[in-house]
N, C-alpha and C positions, 0 to 999 in steps of 0.2 A: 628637394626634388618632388616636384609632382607627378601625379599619373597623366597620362595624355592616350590619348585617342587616335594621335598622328601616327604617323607608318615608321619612324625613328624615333626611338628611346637615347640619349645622350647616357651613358654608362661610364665615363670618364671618371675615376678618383675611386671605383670600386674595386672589393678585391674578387669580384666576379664581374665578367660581361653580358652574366645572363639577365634575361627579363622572365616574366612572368605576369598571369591576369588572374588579377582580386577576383575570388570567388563569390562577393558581394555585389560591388558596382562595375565589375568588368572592364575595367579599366587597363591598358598595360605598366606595368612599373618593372624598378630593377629588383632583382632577389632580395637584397637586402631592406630594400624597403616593405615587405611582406614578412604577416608571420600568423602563426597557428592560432587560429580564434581559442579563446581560454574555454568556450562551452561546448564547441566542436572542433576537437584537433585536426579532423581532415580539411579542414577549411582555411584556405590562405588568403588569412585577410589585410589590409592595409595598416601598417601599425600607427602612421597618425592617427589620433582620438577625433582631431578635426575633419578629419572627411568622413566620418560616421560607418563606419566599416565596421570595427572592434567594436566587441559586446564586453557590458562589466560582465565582471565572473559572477555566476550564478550562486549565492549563497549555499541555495539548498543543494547545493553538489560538493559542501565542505563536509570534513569529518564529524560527525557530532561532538558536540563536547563533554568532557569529562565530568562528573557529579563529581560535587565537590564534597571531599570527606567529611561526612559528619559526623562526631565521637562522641557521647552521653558525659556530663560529668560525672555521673555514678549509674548503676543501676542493681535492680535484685532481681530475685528470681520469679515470676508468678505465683503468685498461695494460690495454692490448688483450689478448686472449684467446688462449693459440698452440694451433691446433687439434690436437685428438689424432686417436686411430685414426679412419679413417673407419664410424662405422655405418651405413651404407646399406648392407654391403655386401650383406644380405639380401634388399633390394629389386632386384638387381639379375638380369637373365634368366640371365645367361650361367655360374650359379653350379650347381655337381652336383647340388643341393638341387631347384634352379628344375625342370633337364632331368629329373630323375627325379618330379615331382609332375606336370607337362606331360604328361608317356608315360603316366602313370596317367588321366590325366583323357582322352586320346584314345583311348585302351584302351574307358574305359567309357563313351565318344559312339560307337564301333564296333557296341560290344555292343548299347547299345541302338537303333543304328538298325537289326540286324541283326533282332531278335526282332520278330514279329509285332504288329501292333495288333491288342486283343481289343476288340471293341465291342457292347453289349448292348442287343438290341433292348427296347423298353419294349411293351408293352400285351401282347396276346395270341399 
């Protein structure tokens, strides 16, 4: 049975006499010939595949798949790490790097506490 356009739907041989319109091509059909698009179930669309109604189902709307188990055939434990030279040692205050950036940076809080504040009056 197909859909039609006409003012009488023939519903003879179903076990409903109801009709309904494809939410797609707007068509009238009988119930049975309708059913829930698989990407939006509010949508009642034409279950023929041939009248282009019904969408495939959307992959990316399945469950992901499961990783599949992977088992080592052996394994041990990590040998511990022996540490090397220390790098910190740049972080550290007491380095001639540190004392000479320090003097620089008190030098120029001297300087500027020492210079005048200019401040500009606004209006007239």
């Amino acid at each position: 049975m197909s859909g039609s356009s006409g003012k009488f739907l023939d519903t003879r041989g179903n076990g409903t006499l109801g009709i309904a319109i494809c939410d797609r091509c707007a068509t009238k059909r009988a119930i049975p010939e309708l059913m829930s698009d698989p990407n939006a179930p509010g949508l009642k669309v034409c279950r023929n595949p041939a009248e282009g109604c019904i969408d495939r189902y959307d992959p990316y709307r399945m469950p992901a798949r499961t990783p599949d188990p992977i088992a080592l055939p052996f394994y041990r434990p990590d040998a511990p790490l022996e540490s090397g030279p220390d790098v910190t040692d740049w972080l550290r205050d007491d380095t001639p790097e540190h004392r000479r950036v320090t003097e620089v940076q008190r030098r120029n809080r001297k300087t500027e506490q020492n210079q005048p504040r200019v401040t500009e009056r606004k209006g007239s």
